[in-house]
C-alpha positions, 0 to 999 in steps of 0.5 A: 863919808862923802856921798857920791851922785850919779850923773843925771840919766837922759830923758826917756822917750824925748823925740830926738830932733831929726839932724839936717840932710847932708848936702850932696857933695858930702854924699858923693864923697862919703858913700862907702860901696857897700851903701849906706845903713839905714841910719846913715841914710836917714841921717843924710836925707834928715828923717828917722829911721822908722820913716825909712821903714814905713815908705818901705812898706807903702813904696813898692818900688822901694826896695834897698838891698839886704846882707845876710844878717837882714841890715838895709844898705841903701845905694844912690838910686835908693836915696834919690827914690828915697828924696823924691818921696820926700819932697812929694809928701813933704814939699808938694803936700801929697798922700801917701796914695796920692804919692804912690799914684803921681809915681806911677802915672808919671814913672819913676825913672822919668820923675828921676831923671827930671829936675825936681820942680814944683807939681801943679796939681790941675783940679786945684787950679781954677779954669779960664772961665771961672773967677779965683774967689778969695778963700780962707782955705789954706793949700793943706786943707785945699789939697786934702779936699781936692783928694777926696773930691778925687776919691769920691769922683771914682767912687761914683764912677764905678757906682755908675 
């Protein structure tokens, strides 16, 4: 008697690799009406699912409409808010805080409206009087410093 082997089941809590965003002609051609599911939107915008969940919590202007059985259906505007976060916290090296608070000093249908361009952060630029010393300090940990030198700043201003 022939014993038979069962294929070999697949690995259990293996990240799976983020597939890559979609270009924009494919998303303007495939967009149902209705929106996209939010794995649909992850899959274009090349982020997990429970990414898209977790800026839902910490954006409150990011809002993607409900049915009735509670599915998210994320529309054009969604997505464009939804690439904006993205490249803020990705691209440009933003907190989540930091994110939340360039949206709101700058508004976010004007940040929309705008090419995306990359932000000069001002407290990370040296003044015309001060010499740009060489440092080992690389951009991540310069912009991390520079958000809570920021904090501490307000800190000490309500203090005062």
């Amino acid at each position: 008697m022939t014993r038979k082997t069962r294929p070999a089941a697949p690995k259990r809590n293996q990240p799976k690799a983020a597939a890559p965003a979609r270009n924009v002609t494919q998303l303007v051609a495939g967009m149902p009406e209705r929106g996209f599911k939010i794995g649909e939107a992850a899959e274009v915008l090349g982020v997990e699912t429970y990414v898209l969940r977790f800026w839902e919590t910490q954006f409150p202007f990011l809002r993607p409409r409900h049915s009735r059985t509670k599915h998210r259906f994320y529309h054009d505007h969604d997505l464009e808010v939804l690439r904006l976060i993205k490249r803020l916290l990705h691209q440009e090296g933003f907190t989540i805080a930091g994110a939340n608070k360039y949206i709101r000093e700058n508004g976010l249908e004007t940040l929309l409206a705008s090419k995306p361009t990359t932000v000069v952060r001002p407290e990370l630029t040296p003044s015309a009087g001060e010499a740009h010393p060489k440092s080992a300090v690389d951009g991540q940990t310069r912009r991390v410093l520079s958000d809570v030198r920021r904090d501490l700043e307000s800190l000490h201003k309500m203090l005062e």
